[in-house]
N, C-alpha and C positions, 0 to 999 in steps of 0.2 A: 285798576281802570278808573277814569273819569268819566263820567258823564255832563257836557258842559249844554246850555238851555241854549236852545236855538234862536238868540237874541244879544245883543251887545252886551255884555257883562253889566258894564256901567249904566246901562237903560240909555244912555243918549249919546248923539257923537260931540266932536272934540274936534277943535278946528287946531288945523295944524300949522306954525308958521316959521320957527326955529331952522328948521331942516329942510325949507318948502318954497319954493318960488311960487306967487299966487293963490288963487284960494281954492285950501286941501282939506279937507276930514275926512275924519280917522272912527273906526269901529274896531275895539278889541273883541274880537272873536270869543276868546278864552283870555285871561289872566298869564302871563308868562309864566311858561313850565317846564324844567329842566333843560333853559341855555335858547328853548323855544318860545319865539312870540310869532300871534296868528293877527293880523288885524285884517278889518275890510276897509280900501282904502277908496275915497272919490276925489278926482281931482278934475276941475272947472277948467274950459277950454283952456288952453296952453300955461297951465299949470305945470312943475315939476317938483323932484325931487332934487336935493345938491346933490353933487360928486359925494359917494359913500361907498362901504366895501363892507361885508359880512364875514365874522371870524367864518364862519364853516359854510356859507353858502345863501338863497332864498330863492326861494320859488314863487313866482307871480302866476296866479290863474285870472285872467281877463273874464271880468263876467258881464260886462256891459261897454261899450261906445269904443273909440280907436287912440290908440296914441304910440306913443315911445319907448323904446330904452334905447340905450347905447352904452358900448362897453368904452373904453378910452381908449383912445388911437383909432377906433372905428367908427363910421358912419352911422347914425341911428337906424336903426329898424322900428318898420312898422309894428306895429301888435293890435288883434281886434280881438272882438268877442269871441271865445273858447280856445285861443294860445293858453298855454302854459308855456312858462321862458324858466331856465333854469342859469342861475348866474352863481359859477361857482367860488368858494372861498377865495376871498381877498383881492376878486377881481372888480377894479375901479369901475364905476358905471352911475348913472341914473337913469330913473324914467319917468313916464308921464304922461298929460292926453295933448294931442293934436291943437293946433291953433283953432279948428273949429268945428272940435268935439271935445265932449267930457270925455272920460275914463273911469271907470272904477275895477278894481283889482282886489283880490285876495293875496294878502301880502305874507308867505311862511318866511319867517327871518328866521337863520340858525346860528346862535351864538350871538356876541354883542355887534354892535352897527361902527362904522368908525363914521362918523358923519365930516365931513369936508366941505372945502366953499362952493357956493353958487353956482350953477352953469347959467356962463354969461350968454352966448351964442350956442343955443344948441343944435344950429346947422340941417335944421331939416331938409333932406333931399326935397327938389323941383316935382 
């Protein structure tokens, strides 16, 4: 068993921009731990993630404001405070917050990330 400190590993976040349409930081949770990474994720009104897919899966738990995911060839879905979304291995997708909300999320990633390009138009329904 671990015991990990109820605080960012690293004592402070990390702005994320590689992987990240707009402005996103990142809180690792814990340290990656066998094939698992935990972060706490915030992303600034319409903020996203690019097009990626997870060897074995990840589970997002919404713990604050509204935004997005969408899987590929689908419509985006809503997501608010207390969804948990579960997006299984290898399925194409990104997400993110709302044009005019933040987002912040608990991000379980299982296995490695395959990171992809940009979502240019991410099509939010009316």
């Amino acid at each position: 068993m671990k015991v990990f400190p109820g605080r960012a590993e690293s004592g402070k976040s990390e702005q994320r921009s590689a992987t990240f349409t707009g402005t996103v930081w990142g809180d690792p949770v814990m340290p990656p731990t066998d094939g698992v990474t935990i972060n706490t994720v915030f992303f600034a009104p319409d903020s996203r993630t690019h097009w990626h897919t997870h060897e074995q899966g990840q589970v997002l738990h919404v713990t604050a404001g509204k935004g997005w995911v969408c899987l590929e060839g689908e419509a985006p879905r809503l997501i608010r405070q207390g969804d948990i979304v579960w997006i299984a291995a290898g399925e194409r997708h990104w997400h993110g917050a709302d044009i005019d909300s933040y987002l912040v999320h608990i991000a379980i990633s299982l296995g490695k990330a395959d990171w992809q390009e940009a979502v240019e138009n991410p099509g939010y329904p009316d």
